[in-house]
mmCIF file of the N, C-alpha and C atoms, coordinates in Angstrom:
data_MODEL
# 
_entry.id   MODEL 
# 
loop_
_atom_site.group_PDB 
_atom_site.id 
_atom_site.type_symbol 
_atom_site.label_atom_id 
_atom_site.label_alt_id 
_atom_site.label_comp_id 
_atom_site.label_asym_id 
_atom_site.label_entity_id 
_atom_site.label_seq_id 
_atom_site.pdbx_PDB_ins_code 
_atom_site.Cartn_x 
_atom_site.Cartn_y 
_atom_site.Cartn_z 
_atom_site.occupancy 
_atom_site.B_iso_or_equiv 
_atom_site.pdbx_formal_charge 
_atom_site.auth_seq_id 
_atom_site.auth_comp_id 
_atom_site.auth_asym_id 
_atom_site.auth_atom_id 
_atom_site.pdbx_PDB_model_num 
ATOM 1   N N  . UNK A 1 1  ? 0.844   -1.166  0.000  1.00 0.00 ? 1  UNK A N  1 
ATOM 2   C CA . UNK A 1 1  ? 0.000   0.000   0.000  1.00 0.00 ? 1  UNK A CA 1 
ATOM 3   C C  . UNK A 1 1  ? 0.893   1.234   0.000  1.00 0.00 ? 1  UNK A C  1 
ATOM 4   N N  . UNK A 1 2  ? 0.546   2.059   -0.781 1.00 0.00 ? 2  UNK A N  1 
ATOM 5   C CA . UNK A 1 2  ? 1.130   3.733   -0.975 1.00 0.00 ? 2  UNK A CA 1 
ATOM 6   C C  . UNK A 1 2  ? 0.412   4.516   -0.199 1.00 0.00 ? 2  UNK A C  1 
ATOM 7   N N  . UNK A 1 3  ? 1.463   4.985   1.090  1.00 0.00 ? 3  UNK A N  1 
ATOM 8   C CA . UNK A 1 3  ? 0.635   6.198   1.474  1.00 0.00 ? 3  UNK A CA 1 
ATOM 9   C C  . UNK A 1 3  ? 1.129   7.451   1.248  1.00 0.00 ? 3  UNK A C  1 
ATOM 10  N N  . UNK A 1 4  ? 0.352   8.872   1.101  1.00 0.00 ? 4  UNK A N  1 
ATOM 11  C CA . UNK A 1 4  ? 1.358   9.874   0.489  1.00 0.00 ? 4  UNK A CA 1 
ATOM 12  C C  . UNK A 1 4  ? 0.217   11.185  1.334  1.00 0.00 ? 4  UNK A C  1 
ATOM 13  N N  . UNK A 1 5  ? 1.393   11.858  2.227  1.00 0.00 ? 5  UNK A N  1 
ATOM 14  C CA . UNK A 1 5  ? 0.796   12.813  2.932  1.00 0.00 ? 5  UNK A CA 1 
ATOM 15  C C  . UNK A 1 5  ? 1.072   14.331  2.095  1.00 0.00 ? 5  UNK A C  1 
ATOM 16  N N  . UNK A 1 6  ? -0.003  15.154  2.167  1.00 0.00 ? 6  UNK A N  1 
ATOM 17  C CA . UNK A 1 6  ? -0.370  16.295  1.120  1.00 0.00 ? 6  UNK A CA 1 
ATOM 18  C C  . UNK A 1 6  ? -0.550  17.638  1.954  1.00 0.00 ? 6  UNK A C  1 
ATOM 19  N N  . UNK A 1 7  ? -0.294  17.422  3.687  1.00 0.00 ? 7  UNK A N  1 
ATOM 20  C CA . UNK A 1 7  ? -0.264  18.869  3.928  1.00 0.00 ? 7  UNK A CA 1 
ATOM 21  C C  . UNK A 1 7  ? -0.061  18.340  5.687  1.00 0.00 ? 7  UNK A C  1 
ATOM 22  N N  . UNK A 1 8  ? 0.124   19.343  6.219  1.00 0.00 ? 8  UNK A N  1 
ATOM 23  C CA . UNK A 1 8  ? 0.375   19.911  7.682  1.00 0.00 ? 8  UNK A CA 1 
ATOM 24  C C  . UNK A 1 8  ? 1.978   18.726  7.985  1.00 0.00 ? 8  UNK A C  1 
ATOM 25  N N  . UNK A 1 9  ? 1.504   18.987  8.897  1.00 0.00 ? 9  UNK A N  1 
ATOM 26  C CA . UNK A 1 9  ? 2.927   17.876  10.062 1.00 0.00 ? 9  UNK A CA 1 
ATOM 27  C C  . UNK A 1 9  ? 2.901   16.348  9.604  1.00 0.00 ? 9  UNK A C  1 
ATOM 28  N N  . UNK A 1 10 ? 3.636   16.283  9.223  1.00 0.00 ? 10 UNK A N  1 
ATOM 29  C CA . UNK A 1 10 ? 3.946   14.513  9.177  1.00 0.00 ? 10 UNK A CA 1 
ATOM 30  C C  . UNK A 1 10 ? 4.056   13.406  9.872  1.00 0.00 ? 10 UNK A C  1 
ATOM 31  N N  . UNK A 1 11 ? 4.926   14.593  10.905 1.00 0.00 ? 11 UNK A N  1 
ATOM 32  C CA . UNK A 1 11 ? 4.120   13.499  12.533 1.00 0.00 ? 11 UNK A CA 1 
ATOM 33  C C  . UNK A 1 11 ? 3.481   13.385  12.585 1.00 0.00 ? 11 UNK A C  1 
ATOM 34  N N  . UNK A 1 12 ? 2.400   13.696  12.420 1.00 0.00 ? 12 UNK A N  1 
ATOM 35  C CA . UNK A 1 12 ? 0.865   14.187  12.921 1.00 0.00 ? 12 UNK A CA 1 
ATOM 36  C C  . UNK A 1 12 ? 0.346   12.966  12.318 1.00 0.00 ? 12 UNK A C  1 
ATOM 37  N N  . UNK A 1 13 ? 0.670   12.276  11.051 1.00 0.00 ? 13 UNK A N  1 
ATOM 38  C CA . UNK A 1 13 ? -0.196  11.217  10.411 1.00 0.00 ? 13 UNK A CA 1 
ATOM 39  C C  . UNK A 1 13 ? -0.165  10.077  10.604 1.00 0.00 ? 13 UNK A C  1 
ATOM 40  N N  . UNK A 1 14 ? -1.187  9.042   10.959 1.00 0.00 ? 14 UNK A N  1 
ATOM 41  C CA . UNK A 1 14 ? -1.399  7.871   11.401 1.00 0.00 ? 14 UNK A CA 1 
ATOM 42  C C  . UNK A 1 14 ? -2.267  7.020   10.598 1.00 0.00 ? 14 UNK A C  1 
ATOM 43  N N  . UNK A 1 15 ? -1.031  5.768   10.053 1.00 0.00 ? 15 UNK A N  1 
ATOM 44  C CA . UNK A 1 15 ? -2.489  5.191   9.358  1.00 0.00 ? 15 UNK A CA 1 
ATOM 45  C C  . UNK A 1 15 ? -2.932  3.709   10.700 1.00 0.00 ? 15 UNK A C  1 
ATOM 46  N N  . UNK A 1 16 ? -3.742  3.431   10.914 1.00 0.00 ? 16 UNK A N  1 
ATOM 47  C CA . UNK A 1 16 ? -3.906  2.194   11.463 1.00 0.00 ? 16 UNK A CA 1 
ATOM 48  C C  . UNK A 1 16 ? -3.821  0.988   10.526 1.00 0.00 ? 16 UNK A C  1 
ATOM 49  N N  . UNK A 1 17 ? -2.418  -0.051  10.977 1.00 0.00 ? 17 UNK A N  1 
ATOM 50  C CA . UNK A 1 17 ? -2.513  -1.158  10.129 1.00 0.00 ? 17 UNK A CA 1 
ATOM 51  C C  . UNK A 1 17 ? -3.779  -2.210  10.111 1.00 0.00 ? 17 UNK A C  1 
ATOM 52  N N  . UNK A 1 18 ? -4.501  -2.144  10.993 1.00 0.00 ? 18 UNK A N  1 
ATOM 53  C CA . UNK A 1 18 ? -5.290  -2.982  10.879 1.00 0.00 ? 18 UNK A CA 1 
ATOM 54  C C  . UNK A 1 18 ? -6.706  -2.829  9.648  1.00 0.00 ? 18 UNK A C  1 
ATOM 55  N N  . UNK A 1 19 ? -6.883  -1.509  9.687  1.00 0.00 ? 19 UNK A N  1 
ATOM 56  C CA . UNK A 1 19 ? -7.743  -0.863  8.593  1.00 0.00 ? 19 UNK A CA 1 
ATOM 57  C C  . UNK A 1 19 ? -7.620  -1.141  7.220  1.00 0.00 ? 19 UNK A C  1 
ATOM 58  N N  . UNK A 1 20 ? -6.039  -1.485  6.636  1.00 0.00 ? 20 UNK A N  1 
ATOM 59  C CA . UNK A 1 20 ? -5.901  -2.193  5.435  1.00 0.00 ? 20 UNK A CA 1 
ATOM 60  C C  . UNK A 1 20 ? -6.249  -3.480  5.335  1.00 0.00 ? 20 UNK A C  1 
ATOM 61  N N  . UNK A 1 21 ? -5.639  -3.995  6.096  1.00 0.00 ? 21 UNK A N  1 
ATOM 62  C CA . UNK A 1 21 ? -5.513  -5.860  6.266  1.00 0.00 ? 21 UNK A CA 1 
ATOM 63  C C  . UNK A 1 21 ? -7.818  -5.855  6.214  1.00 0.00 ? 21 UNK A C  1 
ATOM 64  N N  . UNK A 1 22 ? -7.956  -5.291  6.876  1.00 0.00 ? 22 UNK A N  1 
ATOM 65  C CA . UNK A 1 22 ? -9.315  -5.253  7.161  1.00 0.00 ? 22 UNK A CA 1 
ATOM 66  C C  . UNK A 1 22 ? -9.915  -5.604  5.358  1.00 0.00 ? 22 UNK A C  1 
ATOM 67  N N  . UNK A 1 23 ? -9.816  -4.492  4.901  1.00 0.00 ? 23 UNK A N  1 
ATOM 68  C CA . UNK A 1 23 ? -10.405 -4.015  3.590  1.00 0.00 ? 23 UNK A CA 1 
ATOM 69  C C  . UNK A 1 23 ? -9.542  -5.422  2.570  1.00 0.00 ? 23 UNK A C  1 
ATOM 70  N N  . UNK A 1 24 ? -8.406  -5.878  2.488  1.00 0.00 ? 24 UNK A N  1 
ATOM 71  C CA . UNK A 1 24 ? -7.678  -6.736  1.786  1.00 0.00 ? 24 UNK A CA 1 
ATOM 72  C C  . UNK A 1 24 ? -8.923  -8.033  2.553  1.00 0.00 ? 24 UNK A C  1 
ATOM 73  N N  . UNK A 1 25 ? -9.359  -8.056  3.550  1.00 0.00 ? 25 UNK A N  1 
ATOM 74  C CA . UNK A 1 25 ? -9.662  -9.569  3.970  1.00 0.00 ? 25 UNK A CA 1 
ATOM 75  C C  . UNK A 1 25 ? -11.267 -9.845  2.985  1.00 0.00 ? 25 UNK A C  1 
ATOM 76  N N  . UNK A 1 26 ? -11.909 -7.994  3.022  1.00 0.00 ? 26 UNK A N  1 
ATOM 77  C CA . UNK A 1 26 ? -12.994 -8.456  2.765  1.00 0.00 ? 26 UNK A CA 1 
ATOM 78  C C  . UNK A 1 26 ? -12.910 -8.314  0.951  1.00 0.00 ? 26 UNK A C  1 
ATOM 79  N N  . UNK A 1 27 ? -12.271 -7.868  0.409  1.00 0.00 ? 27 UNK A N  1 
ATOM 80  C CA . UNK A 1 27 ? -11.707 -8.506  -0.937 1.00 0.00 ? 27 UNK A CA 1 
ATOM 81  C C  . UNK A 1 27 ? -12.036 -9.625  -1.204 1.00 0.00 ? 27 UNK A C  1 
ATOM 82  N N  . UNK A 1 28 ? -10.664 -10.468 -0.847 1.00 0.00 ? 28 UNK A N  1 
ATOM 83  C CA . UNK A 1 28 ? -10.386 -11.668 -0.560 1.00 0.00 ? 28 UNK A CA 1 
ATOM 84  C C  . UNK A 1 28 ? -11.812 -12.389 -0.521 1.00 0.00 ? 28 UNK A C  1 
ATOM 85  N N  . UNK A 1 29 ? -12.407 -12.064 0.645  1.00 0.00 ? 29 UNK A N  1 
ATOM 86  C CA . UNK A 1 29 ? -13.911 -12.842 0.729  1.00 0.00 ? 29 UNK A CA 1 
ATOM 87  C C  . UNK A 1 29 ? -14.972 -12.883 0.048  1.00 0.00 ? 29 UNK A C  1 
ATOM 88  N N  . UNK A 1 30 ? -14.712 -11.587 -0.575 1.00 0.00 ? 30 UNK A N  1 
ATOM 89  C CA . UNK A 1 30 ? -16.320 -11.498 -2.204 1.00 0.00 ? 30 UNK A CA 1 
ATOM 90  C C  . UNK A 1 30 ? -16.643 -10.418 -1.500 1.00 0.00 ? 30 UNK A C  1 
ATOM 91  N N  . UNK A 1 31 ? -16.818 -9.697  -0.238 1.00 0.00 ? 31 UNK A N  1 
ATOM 92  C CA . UNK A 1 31 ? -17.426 -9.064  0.621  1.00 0.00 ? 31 UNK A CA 1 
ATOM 93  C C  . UNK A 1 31 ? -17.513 -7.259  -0.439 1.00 0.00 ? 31 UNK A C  1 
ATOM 94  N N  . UNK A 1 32 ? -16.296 -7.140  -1.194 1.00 0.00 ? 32 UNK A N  1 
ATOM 95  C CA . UNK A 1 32 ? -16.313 -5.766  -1.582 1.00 0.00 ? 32 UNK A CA 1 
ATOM 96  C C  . UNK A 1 32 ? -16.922 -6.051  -3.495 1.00 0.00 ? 32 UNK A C  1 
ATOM 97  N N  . UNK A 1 33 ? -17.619 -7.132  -3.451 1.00 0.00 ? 33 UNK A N  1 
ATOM 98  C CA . UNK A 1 33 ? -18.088 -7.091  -5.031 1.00 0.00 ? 33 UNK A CA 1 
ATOM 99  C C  . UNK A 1 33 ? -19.890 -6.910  -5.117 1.00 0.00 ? 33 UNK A C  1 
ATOM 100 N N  . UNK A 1 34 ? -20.179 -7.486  -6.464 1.00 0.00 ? 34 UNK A N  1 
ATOM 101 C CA . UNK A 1 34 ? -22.334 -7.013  -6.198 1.00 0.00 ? 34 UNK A CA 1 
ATOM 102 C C  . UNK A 1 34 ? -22.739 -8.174  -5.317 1.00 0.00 ? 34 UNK A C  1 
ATOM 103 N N  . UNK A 1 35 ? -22.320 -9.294  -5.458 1.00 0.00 ? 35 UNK A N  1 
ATOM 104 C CA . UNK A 1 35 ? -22.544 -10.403 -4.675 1.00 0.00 ? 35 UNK A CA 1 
ATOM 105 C C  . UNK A 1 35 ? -22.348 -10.068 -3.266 1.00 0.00 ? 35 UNK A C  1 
ATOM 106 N N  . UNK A 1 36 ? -21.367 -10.034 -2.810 1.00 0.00 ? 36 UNK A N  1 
ATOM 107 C CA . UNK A 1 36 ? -21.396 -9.116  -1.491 1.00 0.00 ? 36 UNK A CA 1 
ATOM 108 C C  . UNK A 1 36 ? -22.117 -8.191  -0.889 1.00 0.00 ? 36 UNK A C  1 
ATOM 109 N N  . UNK A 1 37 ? -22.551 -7.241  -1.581 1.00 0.00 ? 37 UNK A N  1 
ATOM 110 C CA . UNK A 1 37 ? -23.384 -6.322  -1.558 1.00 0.00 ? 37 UNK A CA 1 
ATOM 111 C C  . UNK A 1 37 ? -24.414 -6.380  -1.416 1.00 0.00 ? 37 UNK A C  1 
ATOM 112 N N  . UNK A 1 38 ? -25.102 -7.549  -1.944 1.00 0.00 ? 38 UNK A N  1 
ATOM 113 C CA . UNK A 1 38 ? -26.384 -8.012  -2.290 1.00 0.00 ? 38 UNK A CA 1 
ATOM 114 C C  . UNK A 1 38 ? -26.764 -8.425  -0.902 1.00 0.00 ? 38 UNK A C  1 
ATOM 115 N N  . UNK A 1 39 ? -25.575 -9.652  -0.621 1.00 0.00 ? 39 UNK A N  1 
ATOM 116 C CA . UNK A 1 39 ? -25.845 -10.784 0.340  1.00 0.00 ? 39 UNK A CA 1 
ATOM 117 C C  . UNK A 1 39 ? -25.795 -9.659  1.618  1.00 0.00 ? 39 UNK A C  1 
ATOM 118 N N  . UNK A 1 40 ? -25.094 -8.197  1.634  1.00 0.00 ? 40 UNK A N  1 
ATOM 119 C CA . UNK A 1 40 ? -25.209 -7.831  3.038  1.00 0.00 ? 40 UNK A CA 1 
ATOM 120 C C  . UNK A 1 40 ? -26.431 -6.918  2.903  1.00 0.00 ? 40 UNK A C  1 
ATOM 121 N N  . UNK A 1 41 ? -27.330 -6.537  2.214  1.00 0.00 ? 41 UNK A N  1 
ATOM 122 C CA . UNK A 1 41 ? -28.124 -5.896  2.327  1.00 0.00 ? 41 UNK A CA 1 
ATOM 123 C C  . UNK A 1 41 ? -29.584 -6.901  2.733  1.00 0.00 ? 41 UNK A C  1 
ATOM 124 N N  . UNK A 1 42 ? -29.258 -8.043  1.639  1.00 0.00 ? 42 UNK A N  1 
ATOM 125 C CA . UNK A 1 42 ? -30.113 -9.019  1.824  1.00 0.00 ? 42 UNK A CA 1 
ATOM 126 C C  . UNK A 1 42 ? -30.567 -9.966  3.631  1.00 0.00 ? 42 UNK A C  1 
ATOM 127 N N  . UNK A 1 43 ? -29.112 -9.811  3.972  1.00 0.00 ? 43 UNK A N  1 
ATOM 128 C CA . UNK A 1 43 ? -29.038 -10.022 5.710  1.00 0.00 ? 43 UNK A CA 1 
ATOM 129 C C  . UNK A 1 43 ? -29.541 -9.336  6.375  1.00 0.00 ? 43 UNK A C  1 
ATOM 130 N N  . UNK A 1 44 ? -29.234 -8.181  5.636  1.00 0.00 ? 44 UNK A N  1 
ATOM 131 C CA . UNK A 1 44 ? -29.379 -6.929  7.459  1.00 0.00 ? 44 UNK A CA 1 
ATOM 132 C C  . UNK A 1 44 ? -30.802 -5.954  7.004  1.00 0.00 ? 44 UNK A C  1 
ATOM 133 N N  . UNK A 1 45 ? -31.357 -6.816  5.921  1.00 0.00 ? 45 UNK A N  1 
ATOM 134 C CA . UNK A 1 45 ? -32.780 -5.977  5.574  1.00 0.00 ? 45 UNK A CA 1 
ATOM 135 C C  . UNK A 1 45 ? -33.953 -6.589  6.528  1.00 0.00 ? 45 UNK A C  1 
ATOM 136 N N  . UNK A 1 46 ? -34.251 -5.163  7.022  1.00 0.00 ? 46 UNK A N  1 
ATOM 137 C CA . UNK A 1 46 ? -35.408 -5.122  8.656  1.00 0.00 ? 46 UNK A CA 1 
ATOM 138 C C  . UNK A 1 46 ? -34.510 -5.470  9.531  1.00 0.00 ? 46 UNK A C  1 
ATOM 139 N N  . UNK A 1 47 ? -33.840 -5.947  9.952  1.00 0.00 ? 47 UNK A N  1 
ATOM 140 C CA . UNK A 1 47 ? -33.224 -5.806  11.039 1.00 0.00 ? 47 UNK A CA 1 
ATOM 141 C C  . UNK A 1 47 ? -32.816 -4.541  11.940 1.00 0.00 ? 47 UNK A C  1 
ATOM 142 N N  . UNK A 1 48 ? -33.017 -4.784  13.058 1.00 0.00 ? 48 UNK A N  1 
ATOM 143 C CA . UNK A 1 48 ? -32.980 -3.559  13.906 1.00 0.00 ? 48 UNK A CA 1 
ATOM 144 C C  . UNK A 1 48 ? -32.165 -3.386  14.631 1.00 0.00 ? 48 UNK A C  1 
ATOM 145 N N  . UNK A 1 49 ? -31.167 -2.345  14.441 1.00 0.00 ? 49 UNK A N  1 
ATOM 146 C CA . UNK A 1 49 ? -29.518 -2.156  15.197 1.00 0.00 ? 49 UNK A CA 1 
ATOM 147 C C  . UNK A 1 49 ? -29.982 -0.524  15.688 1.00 0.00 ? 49 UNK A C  1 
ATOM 148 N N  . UNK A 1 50 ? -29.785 -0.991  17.035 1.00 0.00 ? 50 UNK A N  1 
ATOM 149 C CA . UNK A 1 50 ? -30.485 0.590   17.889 1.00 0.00 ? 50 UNK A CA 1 
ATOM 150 C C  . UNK A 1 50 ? -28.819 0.167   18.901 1.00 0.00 ? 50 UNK A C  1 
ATOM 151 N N  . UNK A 1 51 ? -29.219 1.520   20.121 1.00 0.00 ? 51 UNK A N  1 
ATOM 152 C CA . UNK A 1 51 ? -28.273 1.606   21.557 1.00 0.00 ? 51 UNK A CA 1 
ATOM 153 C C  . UNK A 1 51 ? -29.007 -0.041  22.152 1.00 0.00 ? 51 UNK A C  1 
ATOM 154 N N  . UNK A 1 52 ? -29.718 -0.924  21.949 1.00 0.00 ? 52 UNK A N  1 
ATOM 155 C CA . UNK A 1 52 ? -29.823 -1.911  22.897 1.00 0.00 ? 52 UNK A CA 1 
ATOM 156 C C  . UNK A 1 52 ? -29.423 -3.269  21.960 1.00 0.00 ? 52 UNK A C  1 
ATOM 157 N N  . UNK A 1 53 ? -28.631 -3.083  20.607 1.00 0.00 ? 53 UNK A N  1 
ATOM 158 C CA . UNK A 1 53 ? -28.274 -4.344  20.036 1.00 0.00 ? 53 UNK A CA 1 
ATOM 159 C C  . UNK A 1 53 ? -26.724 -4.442  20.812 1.00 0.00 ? 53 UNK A C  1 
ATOM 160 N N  . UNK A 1 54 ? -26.918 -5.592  20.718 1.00 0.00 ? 54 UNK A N  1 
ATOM 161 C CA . UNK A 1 54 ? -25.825 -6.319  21.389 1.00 0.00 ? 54 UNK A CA 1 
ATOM 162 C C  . UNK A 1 54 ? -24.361 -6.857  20.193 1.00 0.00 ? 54 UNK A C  1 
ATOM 163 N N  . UNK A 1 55 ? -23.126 -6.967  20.324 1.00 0.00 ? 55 UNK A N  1 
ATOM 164 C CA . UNK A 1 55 ? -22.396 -7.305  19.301 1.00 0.00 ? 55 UNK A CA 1 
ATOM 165 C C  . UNK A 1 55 ? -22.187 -8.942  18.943 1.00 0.00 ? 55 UNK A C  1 
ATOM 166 N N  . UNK A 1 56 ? -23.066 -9.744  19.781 1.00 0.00 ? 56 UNK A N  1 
ATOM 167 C CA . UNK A 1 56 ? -23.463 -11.114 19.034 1.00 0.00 ? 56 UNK A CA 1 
ATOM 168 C C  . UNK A 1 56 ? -24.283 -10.582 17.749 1.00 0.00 ? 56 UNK A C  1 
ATOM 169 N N  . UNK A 1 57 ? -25.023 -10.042 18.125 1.00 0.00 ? 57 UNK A N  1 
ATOM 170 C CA . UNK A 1 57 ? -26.474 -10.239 17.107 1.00 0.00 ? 57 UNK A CA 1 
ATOM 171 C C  . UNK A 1 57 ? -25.252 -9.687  15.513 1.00 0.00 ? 57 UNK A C  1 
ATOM 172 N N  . UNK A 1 58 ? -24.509 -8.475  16.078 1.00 0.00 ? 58 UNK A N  1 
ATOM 173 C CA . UNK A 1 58 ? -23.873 -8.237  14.374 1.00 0.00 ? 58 UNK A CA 1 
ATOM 174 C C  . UNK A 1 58 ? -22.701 -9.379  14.061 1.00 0.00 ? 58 UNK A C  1 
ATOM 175 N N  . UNK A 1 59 ? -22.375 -9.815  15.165 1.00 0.00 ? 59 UNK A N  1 
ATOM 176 C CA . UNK A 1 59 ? -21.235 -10.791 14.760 1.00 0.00 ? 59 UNK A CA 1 
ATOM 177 C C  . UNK A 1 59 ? -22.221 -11.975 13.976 1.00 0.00 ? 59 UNK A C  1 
ATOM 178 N N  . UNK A 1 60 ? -23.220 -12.210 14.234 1.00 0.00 ? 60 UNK A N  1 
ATOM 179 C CA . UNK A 1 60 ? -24.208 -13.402 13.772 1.00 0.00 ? 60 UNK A CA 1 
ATOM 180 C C  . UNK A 1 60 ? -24.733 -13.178 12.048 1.00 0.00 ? 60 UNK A C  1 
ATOM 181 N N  . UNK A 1 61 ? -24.814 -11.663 12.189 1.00 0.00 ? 61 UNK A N  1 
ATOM 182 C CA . UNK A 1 61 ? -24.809 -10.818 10.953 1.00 0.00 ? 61 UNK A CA 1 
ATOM 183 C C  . UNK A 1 61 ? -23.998 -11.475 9.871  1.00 0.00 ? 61 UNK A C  1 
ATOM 184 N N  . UNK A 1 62 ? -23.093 -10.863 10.378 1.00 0.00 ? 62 UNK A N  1 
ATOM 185 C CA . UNK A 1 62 ? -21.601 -10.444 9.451  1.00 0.00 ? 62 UNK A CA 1 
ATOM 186 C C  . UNK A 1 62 ? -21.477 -12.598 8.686  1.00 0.00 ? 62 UNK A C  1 
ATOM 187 N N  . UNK A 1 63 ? -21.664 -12.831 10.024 1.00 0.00 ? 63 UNK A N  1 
ATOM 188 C CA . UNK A 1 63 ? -21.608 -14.772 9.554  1.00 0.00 ? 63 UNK A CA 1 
ATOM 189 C C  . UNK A 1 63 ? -22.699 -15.163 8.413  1.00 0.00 ? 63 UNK A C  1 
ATOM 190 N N  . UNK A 1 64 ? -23.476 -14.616 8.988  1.00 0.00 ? 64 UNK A N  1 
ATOM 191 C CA . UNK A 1 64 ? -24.691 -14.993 7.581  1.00 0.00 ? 64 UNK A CA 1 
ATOM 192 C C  . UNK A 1 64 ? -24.472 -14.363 5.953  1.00 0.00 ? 64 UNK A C  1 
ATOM 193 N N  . UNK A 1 65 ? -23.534 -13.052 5.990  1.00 0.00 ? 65 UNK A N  1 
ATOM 194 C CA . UNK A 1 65 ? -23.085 -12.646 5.084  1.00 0.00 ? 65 UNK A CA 1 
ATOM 195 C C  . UNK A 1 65 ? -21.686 -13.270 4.355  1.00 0.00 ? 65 UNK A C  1 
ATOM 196 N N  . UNK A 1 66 ? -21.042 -13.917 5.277  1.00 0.00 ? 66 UNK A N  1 
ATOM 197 C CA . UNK A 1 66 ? -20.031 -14.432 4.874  1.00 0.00 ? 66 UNK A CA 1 
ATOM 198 C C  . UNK A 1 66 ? -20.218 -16.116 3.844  1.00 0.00 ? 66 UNK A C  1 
ATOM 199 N N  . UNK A 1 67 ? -21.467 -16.190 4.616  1.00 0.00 ? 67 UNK A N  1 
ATOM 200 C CA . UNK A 1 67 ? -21.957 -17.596 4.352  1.00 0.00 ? 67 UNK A CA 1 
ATOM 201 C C  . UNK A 1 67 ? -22.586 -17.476 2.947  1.00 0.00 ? 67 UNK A C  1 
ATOM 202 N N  . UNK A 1 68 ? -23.056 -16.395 2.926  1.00 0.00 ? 68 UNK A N  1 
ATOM 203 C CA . UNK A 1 68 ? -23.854 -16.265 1.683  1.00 0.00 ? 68 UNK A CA 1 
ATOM 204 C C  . UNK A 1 68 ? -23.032 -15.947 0.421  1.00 0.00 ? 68 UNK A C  1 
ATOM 205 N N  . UNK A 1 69 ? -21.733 -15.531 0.524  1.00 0.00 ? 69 UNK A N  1 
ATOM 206 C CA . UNK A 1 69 ? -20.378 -14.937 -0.103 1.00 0.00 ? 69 UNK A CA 1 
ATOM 207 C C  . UNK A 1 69 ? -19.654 -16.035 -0.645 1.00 0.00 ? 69 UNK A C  1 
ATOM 208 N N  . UNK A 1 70 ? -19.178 -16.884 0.389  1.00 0.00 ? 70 UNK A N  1 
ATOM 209 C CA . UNK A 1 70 ? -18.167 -17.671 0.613  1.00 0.00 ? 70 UNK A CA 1 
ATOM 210 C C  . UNK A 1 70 ? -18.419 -18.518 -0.341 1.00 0.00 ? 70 UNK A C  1 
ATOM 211 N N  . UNK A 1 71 ? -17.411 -19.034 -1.047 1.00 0.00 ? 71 UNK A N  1 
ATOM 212 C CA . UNK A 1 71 ? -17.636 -20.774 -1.673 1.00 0.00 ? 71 UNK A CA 1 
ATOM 213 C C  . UNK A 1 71 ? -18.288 -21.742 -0.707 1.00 0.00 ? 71 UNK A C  1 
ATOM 214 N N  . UNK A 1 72 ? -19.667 -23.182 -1.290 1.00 0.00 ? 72 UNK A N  1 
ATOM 215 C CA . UNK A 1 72 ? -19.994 -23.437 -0.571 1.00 0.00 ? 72 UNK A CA 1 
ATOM 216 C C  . UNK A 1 72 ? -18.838 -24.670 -0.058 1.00 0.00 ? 72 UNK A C  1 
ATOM 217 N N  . UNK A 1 73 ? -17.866 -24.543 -0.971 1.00 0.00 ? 73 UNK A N  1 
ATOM 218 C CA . UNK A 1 73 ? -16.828 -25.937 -0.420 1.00 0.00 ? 73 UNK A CA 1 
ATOM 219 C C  . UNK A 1 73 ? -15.400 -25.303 0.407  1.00 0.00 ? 73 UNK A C  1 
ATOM 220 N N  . UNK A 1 74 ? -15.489 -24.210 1.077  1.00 0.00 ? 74 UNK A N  1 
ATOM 221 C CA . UNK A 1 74 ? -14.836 -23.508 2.035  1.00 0.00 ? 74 UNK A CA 1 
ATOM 222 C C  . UNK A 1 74 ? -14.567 -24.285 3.301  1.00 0.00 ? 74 UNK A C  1 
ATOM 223 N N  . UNK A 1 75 ? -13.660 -24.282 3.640  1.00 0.00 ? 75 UNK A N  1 
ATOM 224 C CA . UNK A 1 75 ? -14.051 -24.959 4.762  1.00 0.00 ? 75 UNK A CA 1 
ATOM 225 C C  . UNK A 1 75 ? -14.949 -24.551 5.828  1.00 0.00 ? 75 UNK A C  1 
ATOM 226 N N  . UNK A 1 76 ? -15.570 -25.060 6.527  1.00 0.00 ? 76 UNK A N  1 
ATOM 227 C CA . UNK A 1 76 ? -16.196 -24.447 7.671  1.00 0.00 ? 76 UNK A CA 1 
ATOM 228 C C  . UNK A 1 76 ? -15.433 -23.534 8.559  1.00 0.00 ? 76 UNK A C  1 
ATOM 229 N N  . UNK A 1 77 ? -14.280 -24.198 9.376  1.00 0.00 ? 77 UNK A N  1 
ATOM 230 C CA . UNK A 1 77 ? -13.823 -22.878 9.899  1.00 0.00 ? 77 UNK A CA 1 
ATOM 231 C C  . UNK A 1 77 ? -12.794 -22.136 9.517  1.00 0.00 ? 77 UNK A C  1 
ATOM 232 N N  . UNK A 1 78 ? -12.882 -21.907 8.431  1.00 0.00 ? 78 UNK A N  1 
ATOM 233 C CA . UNK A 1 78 ? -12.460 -21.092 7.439  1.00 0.00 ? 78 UNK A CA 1 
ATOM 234 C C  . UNK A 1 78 ? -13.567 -20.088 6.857  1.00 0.00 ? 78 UNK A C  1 
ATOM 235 N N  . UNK A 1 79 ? -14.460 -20.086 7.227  1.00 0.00 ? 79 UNK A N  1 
ATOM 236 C CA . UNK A 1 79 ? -15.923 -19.512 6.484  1.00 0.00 ? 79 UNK A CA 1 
ATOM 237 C C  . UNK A 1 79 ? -16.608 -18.710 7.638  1.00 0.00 ? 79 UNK A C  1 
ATOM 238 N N  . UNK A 1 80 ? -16.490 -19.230 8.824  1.00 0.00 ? 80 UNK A N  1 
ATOM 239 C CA . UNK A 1 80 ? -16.987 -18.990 10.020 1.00 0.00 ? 80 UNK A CA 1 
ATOM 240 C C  . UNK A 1 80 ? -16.283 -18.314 10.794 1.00 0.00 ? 80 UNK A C  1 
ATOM 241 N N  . UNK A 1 81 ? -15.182 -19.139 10.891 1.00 0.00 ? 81 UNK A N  1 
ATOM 242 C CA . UNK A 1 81 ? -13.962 -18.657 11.955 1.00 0.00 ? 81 UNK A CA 1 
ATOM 243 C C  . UNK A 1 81 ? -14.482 -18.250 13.272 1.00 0.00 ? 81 UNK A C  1 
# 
């Protein structure tokens, strides 16, 4: 990855490594194509994420989207993790 800073202090700039690896994983997974797209809208349509959802319910999410993405000959915990 190229990063290229365009103004103020240079100290000042921070990228977080985890934020790439992030975006490369969901690549990798189908997660950033129409299929992806589909399958996460298709998941999380009516569902209700207020101040009282809990982070099972999106982690349970995110699995049903992965599932719907993933090759179905993936391994399981490889798909799930």
């Amino acid at each position: 990855m190229r990063v290229m800073w365009t103004g103020g202090n240079s100290d000042q700039f921070y990228v977080d490594t985890a934020a790439p690896r992030l975006l490369l994983a969901m690549k990798h997974a189908g997660l950033l194509t129409e299929k992806g797209a589909r399958a996460t809208a298709a998941v999380w349509k009516g569902a209700v994420f207020d101040s009282d959802t809990r982070w099972e319910f999106c982690r349970e999410k995110a699995r049903e989207v992965l599932a719907a993405v993933l090759p179905a000959d993936t391994v399981l915990s490889e798909r799930l993790g």
